[in-house]
N, C-alpha and C positions, 0 to 999 in steps of 0.2 A: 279759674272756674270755681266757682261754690260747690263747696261738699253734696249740697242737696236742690243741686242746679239740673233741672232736666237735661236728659243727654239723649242722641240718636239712637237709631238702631248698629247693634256693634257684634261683633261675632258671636258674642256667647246668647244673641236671641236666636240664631238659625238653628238651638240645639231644644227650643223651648218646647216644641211637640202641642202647641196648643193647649200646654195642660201649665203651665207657668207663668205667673201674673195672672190667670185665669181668680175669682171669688169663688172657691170652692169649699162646700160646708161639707166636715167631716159627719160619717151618718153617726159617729158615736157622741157627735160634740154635745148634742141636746142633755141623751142619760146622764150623762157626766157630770155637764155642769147642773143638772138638777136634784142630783143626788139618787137618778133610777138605776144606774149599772151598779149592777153587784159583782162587787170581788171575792176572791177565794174565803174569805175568812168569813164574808157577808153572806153565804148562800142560805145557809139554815141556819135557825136559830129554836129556843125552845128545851124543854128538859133530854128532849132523848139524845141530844147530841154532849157529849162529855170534852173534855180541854183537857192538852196537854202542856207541859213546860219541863223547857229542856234543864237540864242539871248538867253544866262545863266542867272540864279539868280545871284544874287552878297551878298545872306545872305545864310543862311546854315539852318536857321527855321523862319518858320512867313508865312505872308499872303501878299499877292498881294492885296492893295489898290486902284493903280490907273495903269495904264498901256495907254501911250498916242504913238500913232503910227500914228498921222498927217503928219507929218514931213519925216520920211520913204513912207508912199503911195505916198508922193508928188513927193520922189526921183526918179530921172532918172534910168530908164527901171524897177519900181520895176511894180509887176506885181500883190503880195498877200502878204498878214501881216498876219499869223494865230500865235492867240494866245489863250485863253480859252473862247473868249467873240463870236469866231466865228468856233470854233474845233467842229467836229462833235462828238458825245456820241459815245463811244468805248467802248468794252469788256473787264471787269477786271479780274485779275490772279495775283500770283505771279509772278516774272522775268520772270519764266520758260514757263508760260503760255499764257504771255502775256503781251503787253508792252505799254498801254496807255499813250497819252503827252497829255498835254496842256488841260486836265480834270475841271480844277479848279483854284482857287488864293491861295490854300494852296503850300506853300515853303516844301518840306522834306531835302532837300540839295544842298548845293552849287554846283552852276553849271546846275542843274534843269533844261530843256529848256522852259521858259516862251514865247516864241517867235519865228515863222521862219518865215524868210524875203525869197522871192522868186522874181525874176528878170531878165533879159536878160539875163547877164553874170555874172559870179561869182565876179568880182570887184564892180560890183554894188549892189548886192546882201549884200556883204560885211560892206561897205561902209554906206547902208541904215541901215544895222540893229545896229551900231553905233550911230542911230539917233532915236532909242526908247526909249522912258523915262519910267520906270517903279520904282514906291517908292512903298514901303512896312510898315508893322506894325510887326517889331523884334520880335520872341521869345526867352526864356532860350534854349536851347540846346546842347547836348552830343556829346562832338565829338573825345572824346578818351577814350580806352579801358575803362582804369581806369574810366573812370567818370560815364560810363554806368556799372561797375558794380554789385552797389547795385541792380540791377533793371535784374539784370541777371536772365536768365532761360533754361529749359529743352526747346530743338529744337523739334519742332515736327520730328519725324522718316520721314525720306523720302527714300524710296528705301530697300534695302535689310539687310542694317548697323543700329541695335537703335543707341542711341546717347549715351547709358550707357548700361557697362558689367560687372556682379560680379560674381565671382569665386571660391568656400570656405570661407575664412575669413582673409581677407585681414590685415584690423587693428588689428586681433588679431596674426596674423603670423607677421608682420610687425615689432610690439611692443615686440614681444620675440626673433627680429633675434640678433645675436651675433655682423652684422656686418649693421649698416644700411646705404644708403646715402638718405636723404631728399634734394633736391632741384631746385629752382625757374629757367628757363630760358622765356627771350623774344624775338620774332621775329620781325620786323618792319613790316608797311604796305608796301604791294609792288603794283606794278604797269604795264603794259605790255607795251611794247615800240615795237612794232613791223612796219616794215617799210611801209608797206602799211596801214593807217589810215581806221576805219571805213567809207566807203563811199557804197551808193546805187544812179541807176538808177533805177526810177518807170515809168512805163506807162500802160496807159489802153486801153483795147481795148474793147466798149462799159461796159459790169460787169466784165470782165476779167482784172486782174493784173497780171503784168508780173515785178518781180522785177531782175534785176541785182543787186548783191548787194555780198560781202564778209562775206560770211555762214558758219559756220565749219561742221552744222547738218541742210540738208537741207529737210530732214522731219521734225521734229522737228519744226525748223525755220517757214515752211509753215504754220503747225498748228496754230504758235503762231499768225502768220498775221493775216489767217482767222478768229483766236477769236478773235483779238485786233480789225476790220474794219467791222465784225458781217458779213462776206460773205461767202456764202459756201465753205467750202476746196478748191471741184474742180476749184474754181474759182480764184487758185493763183495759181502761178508757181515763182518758187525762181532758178537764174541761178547763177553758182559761178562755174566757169572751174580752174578758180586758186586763190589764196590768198597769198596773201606779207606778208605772219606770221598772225596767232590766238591767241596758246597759247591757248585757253582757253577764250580768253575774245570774241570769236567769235563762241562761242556754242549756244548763244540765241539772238534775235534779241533785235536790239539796236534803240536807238530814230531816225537814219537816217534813218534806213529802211521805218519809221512808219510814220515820216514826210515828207518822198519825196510821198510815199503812198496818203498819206492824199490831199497833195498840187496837186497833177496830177490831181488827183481825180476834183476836184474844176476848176484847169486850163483846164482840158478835155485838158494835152500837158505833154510828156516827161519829168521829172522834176528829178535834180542828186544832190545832197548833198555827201561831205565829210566833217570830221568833223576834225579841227585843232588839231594840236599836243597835243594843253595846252586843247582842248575840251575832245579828249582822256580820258585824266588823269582824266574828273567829267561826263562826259555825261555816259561813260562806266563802267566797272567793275572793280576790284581789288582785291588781296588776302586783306585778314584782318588780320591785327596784333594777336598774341597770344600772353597769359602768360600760359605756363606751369608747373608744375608743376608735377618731377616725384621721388617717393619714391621704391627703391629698397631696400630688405633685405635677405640679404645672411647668409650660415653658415660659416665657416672660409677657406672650401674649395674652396669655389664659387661657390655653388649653390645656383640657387634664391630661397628665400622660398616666396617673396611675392614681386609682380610686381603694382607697382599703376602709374594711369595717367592723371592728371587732366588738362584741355584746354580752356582760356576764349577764344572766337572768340568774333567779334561785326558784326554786320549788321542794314541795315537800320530797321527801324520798322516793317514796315510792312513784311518781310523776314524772311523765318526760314531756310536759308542755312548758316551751319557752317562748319569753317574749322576740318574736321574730324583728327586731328593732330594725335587722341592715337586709331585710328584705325588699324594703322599695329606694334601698340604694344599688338595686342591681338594674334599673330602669330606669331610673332619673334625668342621668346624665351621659355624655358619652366621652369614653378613654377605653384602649385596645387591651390595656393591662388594669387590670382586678381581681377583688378579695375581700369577701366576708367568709366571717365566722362568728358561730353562735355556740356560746359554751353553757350550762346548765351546772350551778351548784346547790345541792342538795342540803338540804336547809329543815330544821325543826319547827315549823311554822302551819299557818292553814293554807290549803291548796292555795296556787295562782293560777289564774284560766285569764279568757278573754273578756275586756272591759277598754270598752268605747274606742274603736278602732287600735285593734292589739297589734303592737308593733310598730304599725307607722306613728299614732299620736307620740312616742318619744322618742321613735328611730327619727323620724323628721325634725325633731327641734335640732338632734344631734349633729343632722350631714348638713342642715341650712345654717349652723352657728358655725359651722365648718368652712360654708359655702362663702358667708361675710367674713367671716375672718382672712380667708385666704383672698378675699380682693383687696381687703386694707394693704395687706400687704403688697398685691401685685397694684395699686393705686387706680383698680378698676372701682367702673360702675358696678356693684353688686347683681345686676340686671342685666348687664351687658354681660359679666362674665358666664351667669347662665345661657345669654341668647350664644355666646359663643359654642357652647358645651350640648347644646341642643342636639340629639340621635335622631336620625335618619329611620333607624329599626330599634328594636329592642337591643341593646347591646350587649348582652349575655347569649341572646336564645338566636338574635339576629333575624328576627320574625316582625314584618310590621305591624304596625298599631292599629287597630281598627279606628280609632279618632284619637289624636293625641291634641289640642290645644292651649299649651302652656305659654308659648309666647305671646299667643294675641291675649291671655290673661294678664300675664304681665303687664302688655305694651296697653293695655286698655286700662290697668289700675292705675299704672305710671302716671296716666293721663287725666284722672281725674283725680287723683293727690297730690296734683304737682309734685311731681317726683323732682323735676329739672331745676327744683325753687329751693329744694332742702337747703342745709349744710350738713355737705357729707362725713365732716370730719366727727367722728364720737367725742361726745360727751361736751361740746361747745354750742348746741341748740340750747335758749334757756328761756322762760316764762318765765319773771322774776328770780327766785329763787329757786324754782324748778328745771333742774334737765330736762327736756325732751327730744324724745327721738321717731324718729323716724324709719321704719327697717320693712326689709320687703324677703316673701320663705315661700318657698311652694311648697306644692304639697300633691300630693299620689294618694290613691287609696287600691289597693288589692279587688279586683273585682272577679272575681271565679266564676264560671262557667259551669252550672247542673243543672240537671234536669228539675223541670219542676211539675207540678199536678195539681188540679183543682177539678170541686165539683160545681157546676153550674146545673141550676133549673131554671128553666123560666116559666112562670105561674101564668094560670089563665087570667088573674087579676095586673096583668103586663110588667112585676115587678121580676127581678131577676135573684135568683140566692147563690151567693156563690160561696161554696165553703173548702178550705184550706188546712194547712197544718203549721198557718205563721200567723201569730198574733201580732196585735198593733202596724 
């Protein structure tokens, strides 16, 4: 069969709901590509609105000694210098709760914003904060996996997932299987590149904050303002109609939101920050590198008798969010004996949060290179040894699936890749001079269960408005 040979109707249309393969035009598609949606940084323009620019540590631990900003207030059009000697006292939390700057002279990581310069115009803005001198007193610090891992620990439980699951008797099923594979993979730290950059407008209207700003959870988000600025709830509003890409690293609010906040606040005027590409990469979030480690043991047919899953993440210190990597190894597959664990080493770096399916996107490369490896060895179909390993229930919680379809995935890719045509043996497929391969991985994604709420009108002009608290 041709790659791009029509095909019947196959199991995965009975799931289509009439909304798939449907021509359906997004109602944002039009602004967008015309250039009429306005984003955070686009709302207002004009003289009364002032720019900030954030001023980073340039060490990754240590203390703030001296911090001299003569020389920026003197600069043309600068307007405010805030840095911890004149930041108002803010509400502490973790990321998720809350996102205090410019607190203190303590350093936790490179890029840190010790400083925003506020101004006429964003060149000046720029330009001034270039001209702040700030020296420091060095600490030792951690800034890779490895090096924080002595110092590793148990994440505290956040949400509905612990951070450790055992099953029977793991090492001892392990240690008896006839067929076992132990081994190590690592994932790099990665980083979100999405085209629109963190950027907020802040303004106030007498105790009222009104932020424009790029939000992905804009309840959420609000909460975190109002603890981070000590103001009542009601007294914030978060607007974000559209977003140029999250990802993930725009779930929680970020140092721009907090310092255009802060700086309006003081200038009693409009005040918008976006934060550079290279500010991106330290001011904001990132997945966190793992080392994994996963131990399967089989009997000579290919069943699992014992699934294990071990995952260092790192985060900053004060942080207990880890990458949950062997969370959808606890569902996958089925074996009576199991074990993950999720360790967290505390590391001098920028927070790690959530970014593009957190946990599964690397826990899954890990348990499917797992899953191939160990059929090389058992000289199974790679496919078959999953269709063997297939659960009945959840195999942790022992609760059924409300729909689980992985095998007719399978049995229906198999089928239009030629699966049965490959050569199964690695690395003896070749295009000329080219290897190629051929490999097959499933794949899970966490689907959580809450509540949700919207408002709906319907206008006597018969259009419907319906408005929420989740962008894109």
């Amino acid at each position: 069969m041709e790659m791009d040979a029509p095909v019947g109707t196959n199991a995965l249309d009975a799931e289509a709901q009439g909304v798939v393969g449907r021509p359906l035009d997004r109602v944002d598609g039009p602004p967008k590509v015309k250039g009429g949606a306005h984003y955070a940084y686009e709302v207002a323009q004009g003289p009364a609105v002032a720019y900030g620019y954030v001023v980073e540590a340039s060490i990754g631990s240590g203390r703030i000694t001296s911090i001299d900003t003569d020389a920026a207030q003197r600069a043309p059009g600068v307007l405010l210098v805030l840095t911890h000697h004149n930041a108002p006292e803010q509400g502490r939390g973790n990321h998720h709760e809350a996102h205090p700057v410019l607190t203190g002279p303590e350093v936790s990581y490179y890029g840190q914003p010790v400083a925003f310069v506020v101004a006429g115009t964003f060149e000046q803005a720029r330009a001034a904060a270039y001209l702040v001198r700030v020296t420091y007193d060095r600490l030792p610090g951690a800034y890779t996996l490895q090096a924080g891992a002595d110092e590793a620990r148990i994440p505290h439980a956040a949400g509905a997932s612990p951070p450790d699951s055992a099953v029977g008797d793991f090492e001892g099923a392990f240690a008896a299987a006839p067929v076992q594979l132990d081994a190590t993979y690592t994932t790099p730290l990665q980083s979100h590149a999405m085209m629109e950059p963190h950027a907020t407008q802040a303004s106030w209207d007498g105790d009222k904050l009104v932020l424009h700003t790029s939000n992905q959870m804009l309840n959420q988000g609000r909460a975190a303002v109002a603890r981070t600025l000590k103001v009542p709830l009601e007294n914030v509003r978060l607007v974000s109609p559209y977003i140029g890409g999250g990802f993930g690293a725009k779930l929680w609010v970020n140092a721009d939101a907090i310092l255009a906040a802060l700086a309006a606040r003081k200038l009693k005027r409009p005040v918008k920050t976006a934060l550079t590409r290279q500010q991106v990469f330290h001011v904001t979030t990132h997945r966190s590198d793992t080392i994994q480690r996963l131990r399967l043991g089989a009997d000579r047919d290919g069943r699992l008798l014992a699934i294990g899953h071990d995952v260092l993440s790192g985060n900053l210190r004060s942080e207990e969010t880890y990458e949950g990597a062997a969370l959808q190894t606890r569902t996958l597959y089925a074996s009576a004996n199991r074990l993950t664990r999720h360790r967290l080493a505390p590391l001098d770096i920028p927070v790690a949060s959530s970014m593009r399916a957190p946990g599964e996107a690397v826990g899954m490369l890990a348990l499917e290179c797992a899953m191939d490896e160990l059929a090389e060895k058992l000289g199974l179909d790679p496919i078959d040894l999953r269709v063997r390993n297939e659960p009945l229930d959840d195999p942790e919680r022992h609760v059924p699936y409300s729909s689980r379809h992985l095998l007719p995935c399978l049995q229906e890719g198999a089928k239009r890749f030629g699966w049965d045509r490959r050569n199964p043996k690695p690395g003896h497929a070749r295009d000329g001079r080219w290897l190629v391969g051929m490999g097959v991985a499933a794949a899970t994604r966490g689907n959580p269960l809450l509540p949700s709420k919207a408002h709906v009108r319907l206008g006597p002009d018969g259009y419907a408005t319906v408005r929420m608290a989740m962008t894109d």
